[in-house]
Residue frames relative to the residue before (quaternion, step in Angstrom):
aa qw qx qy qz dx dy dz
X 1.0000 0.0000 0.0000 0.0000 0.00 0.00 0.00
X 0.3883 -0.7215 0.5619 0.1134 3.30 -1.21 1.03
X 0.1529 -0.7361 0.5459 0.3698 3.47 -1.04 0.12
X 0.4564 0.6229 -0.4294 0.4683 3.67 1.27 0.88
X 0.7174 -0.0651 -0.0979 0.6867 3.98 1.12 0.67
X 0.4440 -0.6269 0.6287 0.1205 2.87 -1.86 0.75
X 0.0987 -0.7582 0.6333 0.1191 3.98 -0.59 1.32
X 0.1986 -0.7189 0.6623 0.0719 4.11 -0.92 1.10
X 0.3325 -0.7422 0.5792 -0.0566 3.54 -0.08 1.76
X 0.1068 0.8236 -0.5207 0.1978 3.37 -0.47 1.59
X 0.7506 -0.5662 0.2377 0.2440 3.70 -1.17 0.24
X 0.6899 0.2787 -0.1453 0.6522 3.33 0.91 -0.93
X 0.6058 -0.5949 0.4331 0.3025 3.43 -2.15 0.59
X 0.4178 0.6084 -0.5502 0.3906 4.10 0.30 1.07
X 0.1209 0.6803 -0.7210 -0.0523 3.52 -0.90 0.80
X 0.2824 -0.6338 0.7189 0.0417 3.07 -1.85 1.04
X 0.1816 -0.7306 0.6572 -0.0363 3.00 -1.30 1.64
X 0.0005 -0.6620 0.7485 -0.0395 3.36 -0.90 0.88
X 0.3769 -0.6560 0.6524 0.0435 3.57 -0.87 2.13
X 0.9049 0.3765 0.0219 0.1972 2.74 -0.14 -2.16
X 0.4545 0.6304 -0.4123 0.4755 4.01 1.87 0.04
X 0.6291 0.5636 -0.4621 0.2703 3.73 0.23 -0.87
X 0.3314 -0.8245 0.4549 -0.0588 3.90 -0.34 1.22
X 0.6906 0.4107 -0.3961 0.4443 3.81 1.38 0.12
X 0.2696 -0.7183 0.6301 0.1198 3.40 -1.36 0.54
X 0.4880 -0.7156 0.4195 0.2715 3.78 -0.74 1.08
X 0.6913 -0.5771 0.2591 0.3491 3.57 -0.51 0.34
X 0.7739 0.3235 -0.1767 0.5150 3.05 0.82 -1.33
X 0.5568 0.4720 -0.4961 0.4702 3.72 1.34 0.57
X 0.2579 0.8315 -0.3138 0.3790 3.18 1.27 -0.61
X 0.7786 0.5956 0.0445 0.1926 2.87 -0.12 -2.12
X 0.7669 0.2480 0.1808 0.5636 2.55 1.14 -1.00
X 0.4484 0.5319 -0.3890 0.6039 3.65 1.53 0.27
X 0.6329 -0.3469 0.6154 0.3167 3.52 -1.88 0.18
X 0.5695 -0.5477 0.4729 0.3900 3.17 -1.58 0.51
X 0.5851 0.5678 -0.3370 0.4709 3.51 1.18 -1.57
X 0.7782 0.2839 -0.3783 0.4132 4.21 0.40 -0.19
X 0.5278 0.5679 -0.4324 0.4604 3.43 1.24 0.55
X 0.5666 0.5352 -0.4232 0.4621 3.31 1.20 -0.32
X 0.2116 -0.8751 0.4047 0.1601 3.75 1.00 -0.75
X 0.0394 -0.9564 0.2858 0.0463 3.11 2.08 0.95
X 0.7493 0.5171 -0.2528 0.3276 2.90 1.57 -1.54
X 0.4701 0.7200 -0.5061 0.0667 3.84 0.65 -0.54
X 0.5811 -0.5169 0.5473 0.3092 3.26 -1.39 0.05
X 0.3901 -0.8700 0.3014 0.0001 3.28 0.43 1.61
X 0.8740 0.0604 0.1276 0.4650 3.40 -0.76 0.78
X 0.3002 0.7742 -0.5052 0.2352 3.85 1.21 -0.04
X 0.7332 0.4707 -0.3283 0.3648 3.57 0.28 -1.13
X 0.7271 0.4813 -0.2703 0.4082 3.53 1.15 -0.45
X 0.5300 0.6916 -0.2366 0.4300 3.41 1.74 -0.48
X 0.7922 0.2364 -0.0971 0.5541 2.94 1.23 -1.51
X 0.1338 -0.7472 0.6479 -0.0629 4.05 1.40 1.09
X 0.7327 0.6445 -0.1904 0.1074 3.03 -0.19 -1.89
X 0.6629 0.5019 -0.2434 0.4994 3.08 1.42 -1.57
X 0.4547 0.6301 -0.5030 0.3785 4.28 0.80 -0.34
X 0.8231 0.3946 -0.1419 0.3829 2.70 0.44 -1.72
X 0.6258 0.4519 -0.4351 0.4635 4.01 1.32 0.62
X 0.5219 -0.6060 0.3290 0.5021 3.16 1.91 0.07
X 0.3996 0.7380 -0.5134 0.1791 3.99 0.31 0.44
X 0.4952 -0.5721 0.5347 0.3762 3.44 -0.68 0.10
X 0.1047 0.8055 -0.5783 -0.0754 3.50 -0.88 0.56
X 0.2582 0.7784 -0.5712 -0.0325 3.75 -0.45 0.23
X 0.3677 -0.7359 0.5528 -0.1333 3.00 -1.47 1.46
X 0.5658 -0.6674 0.4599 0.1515 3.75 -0.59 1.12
X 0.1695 -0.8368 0.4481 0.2650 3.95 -0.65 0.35
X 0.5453 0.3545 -0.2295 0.7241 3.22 1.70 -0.36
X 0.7724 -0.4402 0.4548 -0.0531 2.41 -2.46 1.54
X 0.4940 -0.6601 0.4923 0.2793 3.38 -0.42 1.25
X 0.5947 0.5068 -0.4820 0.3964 4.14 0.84 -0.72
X 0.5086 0.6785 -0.3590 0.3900 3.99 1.43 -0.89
X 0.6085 -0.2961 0.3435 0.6512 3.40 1.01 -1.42
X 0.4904 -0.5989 0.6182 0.1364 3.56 -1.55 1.27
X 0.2763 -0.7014 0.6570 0.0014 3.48 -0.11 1.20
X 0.7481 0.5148 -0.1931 0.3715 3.64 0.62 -0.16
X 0.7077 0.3190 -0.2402 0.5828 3.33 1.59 -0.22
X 0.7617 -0.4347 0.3025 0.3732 3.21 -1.57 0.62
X 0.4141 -0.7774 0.4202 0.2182 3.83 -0.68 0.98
X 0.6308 0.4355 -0.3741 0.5220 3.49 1.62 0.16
X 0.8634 -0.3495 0.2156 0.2932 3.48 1.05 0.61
X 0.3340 0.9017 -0.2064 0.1808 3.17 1.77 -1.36
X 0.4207 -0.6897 0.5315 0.2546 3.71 -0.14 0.09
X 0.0908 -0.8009 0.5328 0.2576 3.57 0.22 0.34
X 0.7254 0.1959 -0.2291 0.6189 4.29 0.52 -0.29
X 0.4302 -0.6634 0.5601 0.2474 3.94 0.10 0.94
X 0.8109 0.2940 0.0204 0.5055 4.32 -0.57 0.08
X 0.5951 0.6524 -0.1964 0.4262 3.25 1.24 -0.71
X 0.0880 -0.6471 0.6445 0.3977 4.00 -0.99 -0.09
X 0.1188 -0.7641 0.6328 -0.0414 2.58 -1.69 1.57
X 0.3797 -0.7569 0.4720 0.2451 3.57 -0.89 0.00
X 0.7320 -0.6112 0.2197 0.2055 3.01 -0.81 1.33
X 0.6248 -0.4546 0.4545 0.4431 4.07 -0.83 0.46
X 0.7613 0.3438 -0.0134 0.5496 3.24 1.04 -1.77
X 0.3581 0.8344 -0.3018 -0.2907 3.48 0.53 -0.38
X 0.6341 -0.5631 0.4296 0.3102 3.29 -1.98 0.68
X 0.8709 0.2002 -0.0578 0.4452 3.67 0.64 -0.77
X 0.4445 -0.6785 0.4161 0.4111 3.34 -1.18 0.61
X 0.7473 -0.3645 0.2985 0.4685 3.43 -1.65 -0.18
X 0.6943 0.4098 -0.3102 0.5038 3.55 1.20 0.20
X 0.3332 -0.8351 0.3142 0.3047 3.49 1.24 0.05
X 0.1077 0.6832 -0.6148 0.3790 3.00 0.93 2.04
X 0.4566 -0.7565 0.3419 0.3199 3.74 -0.79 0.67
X 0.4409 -0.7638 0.4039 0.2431 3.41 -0.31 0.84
X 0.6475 0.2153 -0.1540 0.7146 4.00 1.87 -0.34
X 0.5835 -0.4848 0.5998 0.2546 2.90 -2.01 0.96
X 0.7493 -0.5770 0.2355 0.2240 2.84 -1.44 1.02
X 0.7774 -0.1028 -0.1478 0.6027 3.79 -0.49 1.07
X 0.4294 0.5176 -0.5379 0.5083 3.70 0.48 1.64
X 0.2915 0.7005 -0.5845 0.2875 3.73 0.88 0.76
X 0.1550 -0.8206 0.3310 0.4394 3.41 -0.53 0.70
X 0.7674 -0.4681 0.3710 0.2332 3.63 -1.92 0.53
X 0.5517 -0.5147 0.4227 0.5020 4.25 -0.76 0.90
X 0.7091 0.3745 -0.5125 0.3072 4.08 0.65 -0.27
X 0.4659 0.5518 -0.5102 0.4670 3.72 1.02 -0.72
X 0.6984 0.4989 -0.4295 0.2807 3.67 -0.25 -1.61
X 0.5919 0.5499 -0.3277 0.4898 3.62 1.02 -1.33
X 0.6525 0.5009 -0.3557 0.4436 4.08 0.35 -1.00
X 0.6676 0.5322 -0.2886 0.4333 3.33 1.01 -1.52
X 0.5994 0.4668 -0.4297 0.4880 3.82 0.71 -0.98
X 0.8053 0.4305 -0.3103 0.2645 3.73 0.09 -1.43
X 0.8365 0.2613 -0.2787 0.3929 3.28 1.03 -0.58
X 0.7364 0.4849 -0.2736 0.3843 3.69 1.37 0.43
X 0.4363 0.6796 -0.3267 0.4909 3.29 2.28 -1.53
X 0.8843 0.4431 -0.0285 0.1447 2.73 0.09 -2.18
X 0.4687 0.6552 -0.3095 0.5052 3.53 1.57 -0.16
X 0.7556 0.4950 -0.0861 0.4204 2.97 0.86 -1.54
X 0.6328 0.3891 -0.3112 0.5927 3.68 1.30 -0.48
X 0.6179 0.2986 -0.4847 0.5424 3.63 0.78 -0.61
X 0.5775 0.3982 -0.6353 0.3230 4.01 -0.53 0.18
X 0.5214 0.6373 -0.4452 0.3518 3.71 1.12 -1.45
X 0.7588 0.5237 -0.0570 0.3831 3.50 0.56 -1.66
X 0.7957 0.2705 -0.2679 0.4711 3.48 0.48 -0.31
X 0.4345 0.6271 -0.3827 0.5211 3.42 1.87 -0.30
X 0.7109 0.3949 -0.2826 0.5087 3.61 0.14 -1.37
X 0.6011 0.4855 -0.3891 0.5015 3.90 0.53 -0.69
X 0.6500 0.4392 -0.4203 0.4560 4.25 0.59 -0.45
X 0.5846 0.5471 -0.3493 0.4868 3.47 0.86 -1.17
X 0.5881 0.6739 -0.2768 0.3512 3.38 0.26 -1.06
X 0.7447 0.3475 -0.0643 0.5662 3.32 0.33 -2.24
X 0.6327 0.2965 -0.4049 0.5898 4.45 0.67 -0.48
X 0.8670 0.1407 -0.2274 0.4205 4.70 -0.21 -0.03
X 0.6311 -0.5766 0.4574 0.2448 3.03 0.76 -0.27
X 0.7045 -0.0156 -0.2074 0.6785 3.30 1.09 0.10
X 0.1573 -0.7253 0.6457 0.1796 3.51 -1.62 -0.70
X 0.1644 -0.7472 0.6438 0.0126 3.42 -0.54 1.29
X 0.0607 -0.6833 0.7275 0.0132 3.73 -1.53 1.33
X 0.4470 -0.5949 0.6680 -0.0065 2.80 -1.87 1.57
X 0.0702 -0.7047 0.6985 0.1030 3.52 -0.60 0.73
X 0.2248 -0.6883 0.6844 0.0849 4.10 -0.40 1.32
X 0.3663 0.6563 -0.6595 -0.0067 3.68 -0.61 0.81
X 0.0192 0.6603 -0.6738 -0.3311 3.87 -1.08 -0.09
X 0.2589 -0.6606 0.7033 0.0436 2.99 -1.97 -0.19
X 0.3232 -0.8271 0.3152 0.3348 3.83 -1.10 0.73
X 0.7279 -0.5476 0.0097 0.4125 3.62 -0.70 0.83
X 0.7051 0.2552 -0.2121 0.6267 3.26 1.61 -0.89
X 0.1866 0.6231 -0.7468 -0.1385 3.83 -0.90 0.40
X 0.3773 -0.7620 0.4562 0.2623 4.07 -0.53 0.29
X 0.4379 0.7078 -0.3330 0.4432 3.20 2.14 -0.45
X 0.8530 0.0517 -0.0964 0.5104 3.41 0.77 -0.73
X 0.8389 0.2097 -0.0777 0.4962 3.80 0.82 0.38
X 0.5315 -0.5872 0.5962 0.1313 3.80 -0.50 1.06
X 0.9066 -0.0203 -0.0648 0.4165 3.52 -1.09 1.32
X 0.7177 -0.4570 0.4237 0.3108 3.44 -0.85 -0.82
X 0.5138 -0.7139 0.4293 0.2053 3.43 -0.13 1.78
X 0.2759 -0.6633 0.5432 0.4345 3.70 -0.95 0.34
X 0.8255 -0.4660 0.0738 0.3097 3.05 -1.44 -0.14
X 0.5842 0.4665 0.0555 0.6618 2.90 1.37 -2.09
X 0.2482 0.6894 -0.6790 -0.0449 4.13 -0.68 0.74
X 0.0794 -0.7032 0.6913 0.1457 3.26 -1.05 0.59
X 0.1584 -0.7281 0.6662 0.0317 3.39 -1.45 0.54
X 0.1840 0.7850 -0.5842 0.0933 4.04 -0.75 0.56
X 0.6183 -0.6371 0.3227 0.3282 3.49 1.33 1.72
X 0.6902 -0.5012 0.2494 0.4584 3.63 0.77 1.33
X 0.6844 -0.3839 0.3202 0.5308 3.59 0.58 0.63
X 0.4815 0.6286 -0.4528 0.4100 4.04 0.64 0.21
X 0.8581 0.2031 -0.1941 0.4298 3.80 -0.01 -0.38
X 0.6688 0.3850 -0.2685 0.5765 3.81 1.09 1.01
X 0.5003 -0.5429 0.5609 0.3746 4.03 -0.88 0.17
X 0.6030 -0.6073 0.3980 0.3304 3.63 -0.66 0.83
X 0.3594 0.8781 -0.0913 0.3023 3.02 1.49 -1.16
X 0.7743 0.0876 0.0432 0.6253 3.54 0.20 -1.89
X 0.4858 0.5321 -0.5521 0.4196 3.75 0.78 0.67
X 0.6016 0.6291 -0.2162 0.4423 3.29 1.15 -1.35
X 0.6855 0.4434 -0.2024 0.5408 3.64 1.22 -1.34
X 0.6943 0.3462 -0.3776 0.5055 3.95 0.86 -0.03
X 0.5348 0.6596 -0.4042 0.3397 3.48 0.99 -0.36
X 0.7727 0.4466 -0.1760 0.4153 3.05 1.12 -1.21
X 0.4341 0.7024 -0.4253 0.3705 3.61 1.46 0.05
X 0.4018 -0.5913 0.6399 0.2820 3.90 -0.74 0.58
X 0.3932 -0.6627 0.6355 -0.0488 3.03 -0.95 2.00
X 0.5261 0.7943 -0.2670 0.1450 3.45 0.96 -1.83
X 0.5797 0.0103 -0.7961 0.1732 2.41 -0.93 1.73
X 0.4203 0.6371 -0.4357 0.4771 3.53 2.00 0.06
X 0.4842 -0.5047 0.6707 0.2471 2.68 -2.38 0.38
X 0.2446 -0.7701 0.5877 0.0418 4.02 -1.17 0.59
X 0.1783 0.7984 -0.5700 -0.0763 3.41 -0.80 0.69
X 0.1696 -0.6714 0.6613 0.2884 3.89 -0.95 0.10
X 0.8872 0.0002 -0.1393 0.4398 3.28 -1.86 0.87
X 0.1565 0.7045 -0.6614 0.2044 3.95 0.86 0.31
X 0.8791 -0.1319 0.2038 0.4101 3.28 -1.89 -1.15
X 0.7581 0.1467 -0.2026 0.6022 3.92 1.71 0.26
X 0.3876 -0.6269 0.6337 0.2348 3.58 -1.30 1.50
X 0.7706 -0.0458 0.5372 0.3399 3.27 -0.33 -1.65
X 0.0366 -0.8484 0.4793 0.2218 3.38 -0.47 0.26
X 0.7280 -0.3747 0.0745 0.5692 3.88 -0.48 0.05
X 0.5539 0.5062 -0.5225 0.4049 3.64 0.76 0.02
X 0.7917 0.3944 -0.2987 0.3584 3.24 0.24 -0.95
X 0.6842 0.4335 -0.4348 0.3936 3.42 1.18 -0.06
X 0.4553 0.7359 -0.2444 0.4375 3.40 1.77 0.06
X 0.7513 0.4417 -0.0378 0.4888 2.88 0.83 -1.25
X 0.7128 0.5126 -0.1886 0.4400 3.69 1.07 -1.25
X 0.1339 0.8296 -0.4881 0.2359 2.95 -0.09 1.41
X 0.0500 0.9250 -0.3761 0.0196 3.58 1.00 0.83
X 0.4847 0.4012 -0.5157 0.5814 3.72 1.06 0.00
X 0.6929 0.5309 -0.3091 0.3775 3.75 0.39 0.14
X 0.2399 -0.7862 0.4457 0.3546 3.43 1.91 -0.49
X 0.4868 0.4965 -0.5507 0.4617 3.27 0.78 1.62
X 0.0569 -0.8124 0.5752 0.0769 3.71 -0.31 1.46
X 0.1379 0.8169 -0.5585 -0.0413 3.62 -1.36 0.37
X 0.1144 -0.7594 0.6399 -0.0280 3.43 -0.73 1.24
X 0.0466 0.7258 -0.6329 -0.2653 3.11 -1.46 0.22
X 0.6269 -0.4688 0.6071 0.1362 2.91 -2.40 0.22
X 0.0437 0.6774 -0.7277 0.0979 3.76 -1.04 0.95
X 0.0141 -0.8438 0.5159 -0.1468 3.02 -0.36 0.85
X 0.4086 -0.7960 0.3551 0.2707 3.60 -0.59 1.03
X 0.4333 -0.7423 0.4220 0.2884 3.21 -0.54 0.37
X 0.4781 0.6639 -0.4780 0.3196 3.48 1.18 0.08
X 0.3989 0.8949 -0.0858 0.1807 2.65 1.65 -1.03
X 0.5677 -0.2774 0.1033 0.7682 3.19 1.79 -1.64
X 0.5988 0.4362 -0.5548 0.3788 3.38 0.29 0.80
X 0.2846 -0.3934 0.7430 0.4606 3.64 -2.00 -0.24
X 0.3473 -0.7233 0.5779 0.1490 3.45 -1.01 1.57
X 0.6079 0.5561 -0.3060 0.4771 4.11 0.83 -0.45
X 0.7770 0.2378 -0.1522 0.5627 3.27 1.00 -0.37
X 0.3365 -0.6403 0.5583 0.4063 3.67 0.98 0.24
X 0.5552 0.6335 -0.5306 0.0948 3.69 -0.37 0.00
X 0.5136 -0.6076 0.4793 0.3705 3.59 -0.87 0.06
X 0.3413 -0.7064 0.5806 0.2178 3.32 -1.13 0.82
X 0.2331 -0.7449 0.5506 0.2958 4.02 -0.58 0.00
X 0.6263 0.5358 -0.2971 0.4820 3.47 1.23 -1.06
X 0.7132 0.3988 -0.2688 0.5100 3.76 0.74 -1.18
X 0.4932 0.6778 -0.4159 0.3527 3.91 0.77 -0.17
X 0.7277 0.6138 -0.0922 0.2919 2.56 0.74 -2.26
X 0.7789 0.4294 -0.1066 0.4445 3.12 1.91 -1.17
X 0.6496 0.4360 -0.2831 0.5548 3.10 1.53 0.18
X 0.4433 0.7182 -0.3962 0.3615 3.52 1.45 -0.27
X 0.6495 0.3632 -0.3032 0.5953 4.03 0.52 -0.92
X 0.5239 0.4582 -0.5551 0.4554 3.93 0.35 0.27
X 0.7427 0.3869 -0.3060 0.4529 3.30 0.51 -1.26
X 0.5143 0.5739 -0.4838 0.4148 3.76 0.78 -0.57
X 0.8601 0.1360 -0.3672 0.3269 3.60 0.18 -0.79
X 0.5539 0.5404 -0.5688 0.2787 3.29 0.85 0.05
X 0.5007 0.5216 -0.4958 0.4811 3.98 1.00 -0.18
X 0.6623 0.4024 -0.4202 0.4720 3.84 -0.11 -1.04
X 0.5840 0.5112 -0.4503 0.4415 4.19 0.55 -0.72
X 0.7028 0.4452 -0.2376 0.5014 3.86 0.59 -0.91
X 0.6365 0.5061 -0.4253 0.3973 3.32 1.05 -0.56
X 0.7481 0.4904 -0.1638 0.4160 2.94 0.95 -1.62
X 0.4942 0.7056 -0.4024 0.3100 3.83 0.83 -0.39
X 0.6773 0.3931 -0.3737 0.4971 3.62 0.86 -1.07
X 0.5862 0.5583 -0.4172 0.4131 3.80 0.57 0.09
X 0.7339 0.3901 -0.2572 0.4930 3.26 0.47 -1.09
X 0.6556 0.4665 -0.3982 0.4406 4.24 0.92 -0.82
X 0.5774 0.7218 -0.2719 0.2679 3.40 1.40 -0.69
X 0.4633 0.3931 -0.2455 0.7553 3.23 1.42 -1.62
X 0.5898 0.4871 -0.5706 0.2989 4.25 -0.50 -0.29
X 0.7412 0.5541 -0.1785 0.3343 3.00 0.76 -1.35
X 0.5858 0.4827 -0.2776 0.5889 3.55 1.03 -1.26
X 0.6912 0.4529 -0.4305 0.3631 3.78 0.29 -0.72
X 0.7848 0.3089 -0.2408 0.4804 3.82 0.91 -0.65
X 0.6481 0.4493 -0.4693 0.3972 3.46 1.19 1.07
């Protein structure tokens, strides 16, 4: 155990990762950021309360304490582009989703910080990813990861109009069984809108991590934030939750229930 995320040790084979919710920023980075990257506008808001629900079906859940602006637990640790052509945002990043700077002027931090930042924040956090899916694994036999991400409806930095509601992404059908896409597709989104591989695949966990000829499944979730939040005010909605909350219920019980049902699939066609 780290004191740089919190892992919630649960019953059934589904872990939910939420990278992008963890809201603290170390001091001496702190320091030295903009006010506008102390505010940390961009997190994935309020996630741990949204997805309450999933504890109490028994998922794993583990969640980051520092702020994606600290380091992007989500992107490749050598730097990688994560959408090739694409604006993306940095391992480390310099700017917000509006490209306000996120550091006072010549206080970006340097390839040695970024290296400190991987060892003492990246790396915890992938070795929980990794040894967590590897238990699940070794007690069912498989192990299905949720990537929990939301996001607000319009950023223009990375997308043109208004985001649908529900994105899922699983790296063009590469980092899941063809299978438990098919089985969320067919859930009733309604009154949302639903896309798969749209304007997001996955980000480097899930293509990391998804390994399904291996009976390791991972999808993620992008989710709008209009969804249950007042998005101008970062606040939670209760009324707009409430209504989007049984969507997420069945798409979690579908992930739960999937390594059961591919299982008996599997034994039947050996």
């Amino acid at each position: 155990m780290s004191n740089s995320y919190t892992l919630i040790k649960g019953s059934v084979p589904l872990l939910i990762s939420m990278p992008h919710n963890g809201e603290e920023i170390p001091a001496d980075i702190a320091k030295v950021m903009t006010a506008k990257g102390r505010e940390v506008a961009d997190t994935d808001w309020h996630m741990e309360r949204l997805y309450a629900f999933a504890k109490e079906l028994g998922a794993y859940i583990l969640m980051p304490k520092y702020n994606r602006y600290v380091i992007d637990l989500n992107r490749d640790p050598d730097g990688v582009d994560l959408y090739p052509g694409a604006n993306n945002t940095e391992l480390c990043p310099t700017t917000a989703f509006d490209l306000s700077p996120l550091y006072q002027a010549g206080c970006a931090p340097s390839a040695e910080q970024i290296a400190a930042r991987v060892a003492d924040y990246w790396q915890p956090y992938h070795q929980a990813l990794s040894s967590t899916m590897q238990a699940i694994k070794a007690e069912f036999g498989q192990a299905v990861l949720l990537e929990a991400h939301s996001i607000r409806s319009h950023v223009p930095r990375f997308f043109q109009g208004q985001l649908p509601d529900f994105n899922f992404g699983n790296a063009d059908g590469k980092s899941c069984a063809p299978e438990l896409m098919a089985a969320l597709a067919d859930l009733d989104y309604a009154p949302y809108t639903m896309v798969c591989n749209g304007r997001f695949k996955g980000g480097y966990i899930t293509r990391a991590f998804g390994q399904p000829n291996n009976n390791f499944h991972a999808i993620q979730l992008e989710l709008s934030q209009h969804t249950y939040m007042n998005e101008q005010a970062m606040t939670y909605n209760e009324s707009l939750a409430l209504q989007v909350q049984p969507k997420l219920a069945a798409l979690v019980n579908t992930l739960i229930n999937f390594t059961a049902i591919n299982t008996i699939s599997q034994n039947a066609t050996e």
